[in-house]
C-alpha positions as CSV (number, residue, x, y, z in Angstrom):
1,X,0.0,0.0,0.0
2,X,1.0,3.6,-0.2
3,X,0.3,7.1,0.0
4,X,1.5,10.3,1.6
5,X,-0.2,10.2,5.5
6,X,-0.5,13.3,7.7
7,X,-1.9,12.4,11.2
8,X,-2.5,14.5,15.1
9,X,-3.5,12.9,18.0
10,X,-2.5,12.5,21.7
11,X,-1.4,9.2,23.9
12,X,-0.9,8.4,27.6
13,X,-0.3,5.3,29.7
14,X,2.3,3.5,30.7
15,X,5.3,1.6,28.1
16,X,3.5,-1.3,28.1
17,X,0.2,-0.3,27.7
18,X,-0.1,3.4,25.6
19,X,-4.0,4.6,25.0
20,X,-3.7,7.0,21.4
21,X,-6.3,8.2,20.2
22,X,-6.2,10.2,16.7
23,X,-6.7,10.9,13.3
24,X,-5.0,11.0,9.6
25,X,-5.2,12.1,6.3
26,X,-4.2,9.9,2.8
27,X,-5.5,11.8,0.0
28,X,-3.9,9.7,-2.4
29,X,-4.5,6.2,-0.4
30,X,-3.8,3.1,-3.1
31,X,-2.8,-0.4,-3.0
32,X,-0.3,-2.5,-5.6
33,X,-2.8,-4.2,-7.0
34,X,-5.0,-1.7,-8.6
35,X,-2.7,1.4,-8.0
36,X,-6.3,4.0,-8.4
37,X,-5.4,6.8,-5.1
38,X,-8.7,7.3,-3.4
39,X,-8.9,9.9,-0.7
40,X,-8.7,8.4,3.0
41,X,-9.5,9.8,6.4
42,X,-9.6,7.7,9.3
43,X,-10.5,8.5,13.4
44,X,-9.1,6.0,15.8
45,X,-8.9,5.1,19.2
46,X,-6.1,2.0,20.0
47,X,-4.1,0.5,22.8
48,X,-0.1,0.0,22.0
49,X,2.2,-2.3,24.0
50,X,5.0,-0.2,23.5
51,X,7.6,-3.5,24.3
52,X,6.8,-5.5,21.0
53,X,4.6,-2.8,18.5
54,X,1.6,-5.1,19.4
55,X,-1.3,-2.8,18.6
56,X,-5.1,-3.2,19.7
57,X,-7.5,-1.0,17.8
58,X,-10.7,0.0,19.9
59,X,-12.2,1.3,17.2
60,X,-11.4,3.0,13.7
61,X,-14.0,5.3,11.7
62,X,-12.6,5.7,8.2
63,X,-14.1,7.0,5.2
64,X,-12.8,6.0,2.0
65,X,-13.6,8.6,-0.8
66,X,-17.4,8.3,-0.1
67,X,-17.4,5.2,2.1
68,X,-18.1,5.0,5.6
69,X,-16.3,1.7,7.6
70,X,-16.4,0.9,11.0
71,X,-13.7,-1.3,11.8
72,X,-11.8,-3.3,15.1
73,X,-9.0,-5.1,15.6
74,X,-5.6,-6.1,16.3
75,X,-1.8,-6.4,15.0
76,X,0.4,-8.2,16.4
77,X,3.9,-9.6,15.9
78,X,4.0,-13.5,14.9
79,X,7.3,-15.6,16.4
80,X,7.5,-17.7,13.7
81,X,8.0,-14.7,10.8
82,X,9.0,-11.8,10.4
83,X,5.9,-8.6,10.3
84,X,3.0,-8.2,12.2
85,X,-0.9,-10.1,11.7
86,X,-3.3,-7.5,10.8
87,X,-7.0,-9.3,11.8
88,X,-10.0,-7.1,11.4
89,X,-13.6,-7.3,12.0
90,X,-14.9,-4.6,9.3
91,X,-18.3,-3.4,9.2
92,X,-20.1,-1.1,6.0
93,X,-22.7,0.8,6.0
94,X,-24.3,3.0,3.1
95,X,-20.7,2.4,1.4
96,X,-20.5,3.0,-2.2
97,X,-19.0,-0.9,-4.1
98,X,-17.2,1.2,-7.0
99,X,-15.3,3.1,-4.3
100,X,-14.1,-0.5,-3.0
101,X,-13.5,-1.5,-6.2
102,X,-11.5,1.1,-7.4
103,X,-9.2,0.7,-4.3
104,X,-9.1,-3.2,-4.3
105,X,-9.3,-4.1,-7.9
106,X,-6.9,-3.5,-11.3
107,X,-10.0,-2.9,-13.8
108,X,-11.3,1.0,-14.5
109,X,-14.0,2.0,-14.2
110,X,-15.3,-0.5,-11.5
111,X,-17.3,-3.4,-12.6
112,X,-20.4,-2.0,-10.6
113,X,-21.5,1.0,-9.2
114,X,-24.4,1.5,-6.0
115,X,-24.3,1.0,-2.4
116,X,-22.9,-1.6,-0.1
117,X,-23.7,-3.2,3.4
118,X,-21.3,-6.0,4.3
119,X,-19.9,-7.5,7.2
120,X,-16.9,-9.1,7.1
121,X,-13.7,-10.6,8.9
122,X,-10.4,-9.4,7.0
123,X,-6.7,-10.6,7.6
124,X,-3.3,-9.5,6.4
125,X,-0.4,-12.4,6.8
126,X,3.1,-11.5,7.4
127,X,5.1,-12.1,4.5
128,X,6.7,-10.7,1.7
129,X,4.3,-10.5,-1.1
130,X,1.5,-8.3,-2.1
131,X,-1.6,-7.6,-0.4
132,X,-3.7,-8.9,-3.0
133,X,-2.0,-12.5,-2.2
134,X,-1.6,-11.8,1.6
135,X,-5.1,-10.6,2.0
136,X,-8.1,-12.8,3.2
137,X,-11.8,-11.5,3.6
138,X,-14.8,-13.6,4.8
139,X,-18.0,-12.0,4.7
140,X,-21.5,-11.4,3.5
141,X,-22.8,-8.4,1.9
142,X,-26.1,-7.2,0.3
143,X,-26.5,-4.7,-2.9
144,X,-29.7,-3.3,-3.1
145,X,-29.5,-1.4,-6.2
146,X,-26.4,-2.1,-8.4
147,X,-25.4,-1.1,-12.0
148,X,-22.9,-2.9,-14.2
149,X,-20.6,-0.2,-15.8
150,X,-20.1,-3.0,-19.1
151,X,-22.3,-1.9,-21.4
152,X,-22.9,-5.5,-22.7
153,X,-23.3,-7.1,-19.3
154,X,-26.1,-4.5,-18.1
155,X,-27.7,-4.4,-21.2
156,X,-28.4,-8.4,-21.1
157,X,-29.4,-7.6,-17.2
158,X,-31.8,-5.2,-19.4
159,X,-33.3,-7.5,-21.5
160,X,-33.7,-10.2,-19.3
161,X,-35.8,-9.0,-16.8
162,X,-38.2,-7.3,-19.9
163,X,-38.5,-10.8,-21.4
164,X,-38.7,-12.2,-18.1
165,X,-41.9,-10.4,-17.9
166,X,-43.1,-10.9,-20.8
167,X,-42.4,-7.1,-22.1
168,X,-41.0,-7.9,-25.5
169,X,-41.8,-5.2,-27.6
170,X,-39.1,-3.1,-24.7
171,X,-36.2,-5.5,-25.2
172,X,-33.8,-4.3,-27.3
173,X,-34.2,-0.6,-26.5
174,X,-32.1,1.4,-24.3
175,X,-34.7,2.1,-21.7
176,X,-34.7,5.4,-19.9
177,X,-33.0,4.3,-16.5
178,X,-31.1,0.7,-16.7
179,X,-32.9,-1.9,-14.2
180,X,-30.8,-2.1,-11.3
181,X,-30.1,-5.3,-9.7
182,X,-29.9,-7.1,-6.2
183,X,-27.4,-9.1,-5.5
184,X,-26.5,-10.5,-1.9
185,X,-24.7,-13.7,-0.7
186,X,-21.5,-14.7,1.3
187,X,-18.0,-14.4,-0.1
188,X,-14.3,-15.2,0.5
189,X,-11.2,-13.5,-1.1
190,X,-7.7,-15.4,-1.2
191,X,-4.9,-14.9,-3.5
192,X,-6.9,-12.5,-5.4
193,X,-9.7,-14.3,-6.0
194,X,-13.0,-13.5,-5.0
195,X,-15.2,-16.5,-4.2
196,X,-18.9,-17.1,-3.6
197,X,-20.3,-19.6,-2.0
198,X,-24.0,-18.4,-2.3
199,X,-25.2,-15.7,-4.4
200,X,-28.5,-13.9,-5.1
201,X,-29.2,-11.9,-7.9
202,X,-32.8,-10.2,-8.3
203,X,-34.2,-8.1,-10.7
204,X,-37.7,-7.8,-12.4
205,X,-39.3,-11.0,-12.9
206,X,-36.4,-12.5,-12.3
207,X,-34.7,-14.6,-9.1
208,X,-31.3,-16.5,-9.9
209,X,-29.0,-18.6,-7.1
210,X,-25.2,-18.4,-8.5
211,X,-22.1,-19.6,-7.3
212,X,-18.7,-19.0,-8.6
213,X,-15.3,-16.8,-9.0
214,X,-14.4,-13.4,-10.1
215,X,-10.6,-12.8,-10.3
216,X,-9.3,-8.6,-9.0
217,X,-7.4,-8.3,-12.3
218,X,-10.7,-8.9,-14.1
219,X,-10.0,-11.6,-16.5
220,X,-12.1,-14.2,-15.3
221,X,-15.6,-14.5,-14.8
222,X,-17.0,-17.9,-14.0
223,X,-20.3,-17.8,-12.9
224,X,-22.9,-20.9,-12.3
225,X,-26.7,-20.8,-11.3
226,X,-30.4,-21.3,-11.9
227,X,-32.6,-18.5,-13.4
228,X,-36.5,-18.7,-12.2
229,X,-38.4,-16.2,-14.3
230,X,-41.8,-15.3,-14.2
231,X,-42.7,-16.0,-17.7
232,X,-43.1,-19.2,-19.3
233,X,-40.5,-19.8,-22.2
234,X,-42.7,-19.6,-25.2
235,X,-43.6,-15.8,-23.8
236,X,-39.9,-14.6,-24.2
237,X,-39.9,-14.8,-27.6
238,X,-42.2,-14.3,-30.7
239,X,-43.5,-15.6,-33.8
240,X,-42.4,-18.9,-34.7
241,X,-39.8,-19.9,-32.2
242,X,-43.2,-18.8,-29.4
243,X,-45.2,-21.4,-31.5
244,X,-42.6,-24.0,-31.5
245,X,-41.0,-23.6,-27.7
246,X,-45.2,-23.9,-26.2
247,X,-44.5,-28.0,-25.5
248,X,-41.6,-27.8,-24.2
249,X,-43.2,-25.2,-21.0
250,X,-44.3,-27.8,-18.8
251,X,-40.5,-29.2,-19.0
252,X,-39.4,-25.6,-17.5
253,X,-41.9,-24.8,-15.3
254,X,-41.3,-25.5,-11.3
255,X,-41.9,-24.8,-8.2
256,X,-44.2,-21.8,-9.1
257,X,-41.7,-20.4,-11.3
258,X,-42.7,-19.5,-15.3
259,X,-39.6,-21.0,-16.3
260,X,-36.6,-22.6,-14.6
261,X,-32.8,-22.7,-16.1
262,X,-29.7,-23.5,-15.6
263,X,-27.5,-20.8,-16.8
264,X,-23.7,-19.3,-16.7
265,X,-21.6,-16.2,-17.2
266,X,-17.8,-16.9,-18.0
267,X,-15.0,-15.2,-20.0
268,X,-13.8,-11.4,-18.8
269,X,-14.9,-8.8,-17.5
270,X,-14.3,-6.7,-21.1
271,X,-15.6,-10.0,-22.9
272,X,-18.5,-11.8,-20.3
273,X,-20.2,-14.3,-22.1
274,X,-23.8,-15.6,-21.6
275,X,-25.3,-18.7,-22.0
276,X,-27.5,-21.8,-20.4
277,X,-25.4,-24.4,-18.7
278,X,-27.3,-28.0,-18.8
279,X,-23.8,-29.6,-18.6
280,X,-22.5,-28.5,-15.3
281,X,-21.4,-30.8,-13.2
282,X,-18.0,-30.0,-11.6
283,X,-17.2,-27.2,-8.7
284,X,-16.5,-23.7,-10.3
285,X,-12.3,-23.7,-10.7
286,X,-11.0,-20.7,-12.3
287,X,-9.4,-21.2,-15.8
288,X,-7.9,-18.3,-17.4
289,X,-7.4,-19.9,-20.6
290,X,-11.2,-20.8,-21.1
291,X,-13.4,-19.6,-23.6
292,X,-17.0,-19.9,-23.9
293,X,-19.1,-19.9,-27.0
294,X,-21.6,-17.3,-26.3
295,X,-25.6,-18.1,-27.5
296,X,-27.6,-15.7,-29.4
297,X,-29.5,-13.3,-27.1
298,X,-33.0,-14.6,-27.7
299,X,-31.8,-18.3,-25.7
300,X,-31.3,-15.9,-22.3
C-alpha cells in the first residue's frame, strides 16, 4: 500500500500499555494491486504495548472517498515470521462498491456501481508479497440497487428482466433508467480471488441462485446458477420460435416459477459471455485460458 499520511493525535499510559487516540489524512490512499489513489481519512482510538509494536484498535472510523467503515481489531507480531498479523472485523454501512473497487481491484472504471452493506472478517499475513495475495476476507454483503458499468453485461441484465416479464416489444431498446439489480450472498477473497459460496441476484421478474469466482485483475468471470423467471419460455420470444417452444413449457416450469434454467456467465470482465449451462457438473475452478461460446441473445 502507499500514500502520503498526515496524522495528530494524543497518547498516555504506561510503556506497556499506551492509550492513542487520533486521526489521519491519505489523500492519495492506493494499493499495488490496482494502484487508483482514493482519498482516505480515518479516526481511531487504540491500545499499543510499547515493548513489541503489538497494537489493539478499539475502534477505527474511516471514510474512503465516499465510504463509511467501521472497523476493530488487532496487529500483532508473529514468532514464527517476520511482520505483524493484521486481523480485522470490518463493518459497512451505506458504502459505495465502486469506491471499494476502485481501491481493491486492477480494472477501470469498477465493474459495478451502487451502495454496499457487508460484514466481514479481513486478515493480512506477514510475508513478503503483495496484499492482493496476503489478504483474506470472509463475509456477507447485500446490494440493493447495483449497475454494471459494461455496457454488454447491463444491457443483457436489461433484457432479461423485460422478457422475463413478458415485455417484449421493450427488449432491445435502451430504456430510460437501466434496471438495477440485487445481488446479496457470502463471499471469500484469497490470492486475489474473489469466491462465492452463495449468491442472489434479483431483478424484475427474475430470481437467480449463482455460485462461482471473479478474479481482481478482471480476467475471469465464472459464474454458475439457476434463473427462475416469471414467464413461461414460449412468452420470451415471438412468432415462430413462441409457437414451436409452447411444448416444451411444462418441461421448465417448477416450483411456481414461469420458467426454470440452468444458466452461466464466463469469460472477462471486457468479454462476459452468456449462456445456459445443462452440462454442469464439476465445482467452479477458475481457468484463465477458457473460452465460452456465447448463445444468441434470444436463448437468455
Amino acid at each position: 500500500m502507499g500514500g502520503i499520511l498526515s496524522s495528530e493525535g494524543h497518547y498516555s499510559g504506561k510503556l506497556d500499555r499506551i492509550e492513542v487516540e487520533g486521526k489521519t489524512d491519505t489523500p492519495d490512499f492506493r494499493l499495488a494491486v490496482s494502484r487508483h489513489p482514493l482519498p482516505l481519512h480515518t479516526e481511531f482510538r487504540a491500545i499499543v504495548d510499547g515493548t513489541d509494536g503489538d497494537t489493539y484498535l478499539e475502534s477505527v472510523r474511516a471514510k474512503l472517498r465516499h465510504s463509511p467503515i467501521v472497523a476493530k481489531g488487532k496487529i500483532i507480531r508473529t514468532k514464527d515470521v517476520h511482520g505483524h498479523d493484521i486481523e480485522l472485523e470490518v463493518a459497512l454501512n451505506q458504502a459505495r462498491i465502486q469506491d471499494l473497487l476502485t481501491v481493491g481491484a486492477r480494472t477501470q472504471p469498477p465493474v459495478m456501481s451502487g451502495e454496499i452493506e457487508m460484514n466481514c472478517r479481513l486478515s493480512l499475513l506477514p510475508r513478503e508479497a503483495d496484499i492482493a495475495d496476503r489478504l483474506q476476507v470472509v463475509g456477507k454483503f447485500h446490494v440493493p440497487s447495483g449497475l454494471f458499468d459494461n455496457e454488454k453485461l447491463q444491457t443483457r441484465i436489461n433484457d432479461l428482466s423485460l422478457r422475463s416479464e413478458g415485455k417484449l416489444n421493450l427488449v432491445g431498446k435502451t430504456p430510460e433508467e437501466p434496471i438495477p439489480s440485487d445481488l446479496q450472498g457470502s463471499f471469500t477473497l484469497k490470492n486475489g480471488i474473489l469466491s462465492f459460496s452463495s449468491l442472489r441476484f434479483q431483478v424484475p421478474g427474475t430470481d437467480a441462485d449463482v455460485s462461482g469466482q471473479y478474479s481482481l485483475d478482471g480476467k475471469v468471470f465464472d459464474f454458475h446458477g439457476t434463473l427462475r423467471m416469471k414467464a413461461k419460455l414460449s412468452q420470451m420470444t415471438k412468432g415462430w420460435k413462441s409457437i414451436l417452444l409452447k411444448p416444451v413449457d411444462p418441461f421448465f416450469h417448477k416450483d411456481g416459477a414461469g420458467t426454470e434454467l440452468p444458466f452461466k456467465i464466463t469469460g472477462t470482465r471486457s468479454e462476459p459471455h452468456f449462456g445456459l449451462d445443462f452440462h454442469h457438473k464439476e465445482p467452479t475452478r477458475v481457468r484463465p485460458e477458457m473460452a465460452e461460446k456465447e448463445l444468441p441473445q434470444d436463448d437468455i
